[in-house]
C-alpha positions in Angstrom: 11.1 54.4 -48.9 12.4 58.1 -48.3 10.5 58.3 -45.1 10.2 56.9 -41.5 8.1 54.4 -40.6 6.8 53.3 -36.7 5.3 50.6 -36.3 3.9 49.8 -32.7 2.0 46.3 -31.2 -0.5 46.9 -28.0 -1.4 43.7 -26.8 -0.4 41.3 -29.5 3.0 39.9 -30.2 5.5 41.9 -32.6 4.8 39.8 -36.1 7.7 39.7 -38.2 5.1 39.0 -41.1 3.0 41.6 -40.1 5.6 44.2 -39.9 6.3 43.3 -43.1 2.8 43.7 -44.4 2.8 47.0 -43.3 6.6 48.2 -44.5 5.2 47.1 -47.9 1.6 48.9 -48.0 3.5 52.2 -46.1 5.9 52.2 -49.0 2.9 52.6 -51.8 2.7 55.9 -49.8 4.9 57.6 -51.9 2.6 56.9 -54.8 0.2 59.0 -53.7 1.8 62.0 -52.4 5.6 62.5 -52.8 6.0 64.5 -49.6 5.4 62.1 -47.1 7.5 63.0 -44.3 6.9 60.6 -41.8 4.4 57.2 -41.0 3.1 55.7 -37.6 1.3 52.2 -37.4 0.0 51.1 -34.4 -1.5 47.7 -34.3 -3.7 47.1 -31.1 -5.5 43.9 -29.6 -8.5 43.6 -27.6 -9.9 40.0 -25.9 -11.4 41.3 -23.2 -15.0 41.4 -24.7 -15.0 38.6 -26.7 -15.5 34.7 -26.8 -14.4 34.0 -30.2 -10.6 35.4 -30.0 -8.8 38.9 -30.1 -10.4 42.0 -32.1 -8.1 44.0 -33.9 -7.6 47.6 -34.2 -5.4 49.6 -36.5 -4.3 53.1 -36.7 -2.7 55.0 -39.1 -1.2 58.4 -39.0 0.6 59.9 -42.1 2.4 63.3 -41.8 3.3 66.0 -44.4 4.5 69.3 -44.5 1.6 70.9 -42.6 -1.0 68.4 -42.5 -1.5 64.9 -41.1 -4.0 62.3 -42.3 -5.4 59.1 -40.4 -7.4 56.4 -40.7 -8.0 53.1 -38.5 -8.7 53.4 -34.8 -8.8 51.6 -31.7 -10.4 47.4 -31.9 -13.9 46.9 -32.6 -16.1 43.8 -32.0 -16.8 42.5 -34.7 -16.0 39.3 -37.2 -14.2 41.6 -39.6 -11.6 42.9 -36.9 -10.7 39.5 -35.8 -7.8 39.0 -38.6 -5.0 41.5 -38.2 -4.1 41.5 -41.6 -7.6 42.3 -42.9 -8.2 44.9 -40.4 -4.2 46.4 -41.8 -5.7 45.8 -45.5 -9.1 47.7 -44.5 -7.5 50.5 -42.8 -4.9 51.2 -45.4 -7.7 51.5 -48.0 -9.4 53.8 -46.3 -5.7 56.0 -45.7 -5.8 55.6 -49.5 -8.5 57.3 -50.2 -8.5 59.9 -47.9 -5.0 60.6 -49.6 -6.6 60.6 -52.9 -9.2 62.8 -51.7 -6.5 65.5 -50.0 -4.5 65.4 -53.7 -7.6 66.2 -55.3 -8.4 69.0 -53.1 -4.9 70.8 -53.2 -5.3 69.9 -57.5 -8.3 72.1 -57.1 -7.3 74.5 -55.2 -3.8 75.0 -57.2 -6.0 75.2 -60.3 -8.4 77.9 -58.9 -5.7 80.1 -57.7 -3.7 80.0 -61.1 -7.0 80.5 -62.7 -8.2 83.4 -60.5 -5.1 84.9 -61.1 -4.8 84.3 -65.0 -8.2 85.8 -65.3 -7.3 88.6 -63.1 -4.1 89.2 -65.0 -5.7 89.2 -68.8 -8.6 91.4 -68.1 
């Protein structure tokens, strides 16, 4: 991996196994988008509102030159945030395809402003 990557616990103990989960999705990063400067995880628990067990929250922040994408957030009560490594799996898709989504953009754009100006230049 050519890049940084933080990786922070908020009330929940460090996971070796965890940490490795997410060393291993952040690395597919470069996949995507080969100018990934930099990667933050933070992996949060709450068990203040619940009966069952901790809720678990996960946030993502990926940084480029000039632009930053996240996904994740804060805990939320509910039966699907109550495995960390779902909630990490869930969060990471959704980084994924907001990645996709800013590669597709930029495509676009780079195609409309070599096609602007190839039209421009032949008329």
């Amino acid at each position: 991996m050519a890049f940084p990557t933080a990786i922070s616990f908020h009330g929940v103990a460090p996971s070796d196994l965890l940490r490795a989960e997410v060393i291993e999705r952040a690395r597919l990063l470069e996949n995507v988008l080969g100018d990934v400067l930099a990667c933050r995880v933070v992996v949060e628990a709450d068990a203040r509102h619940s009966r069952r067990g901790c809720h678990y929250g996960v946030h993502v922040r990926v940084a480029m030159p000039c632009h930053e994408i996240e996904a994740g957030g804060r805990p939320v009560s509910d039966a699907q945030h109550q495995d960390p490594y779902l909630t990490l799996a869930e969060t990471f898709e959704v980084l994924f395809e907001r990645m996709h989504e800013f590669v597709r953009r930029r495509c676009l754009e780079c195609e409309h402003y070599r096609g602007g100006h190839a039209r421009a230049s032949t008329r």
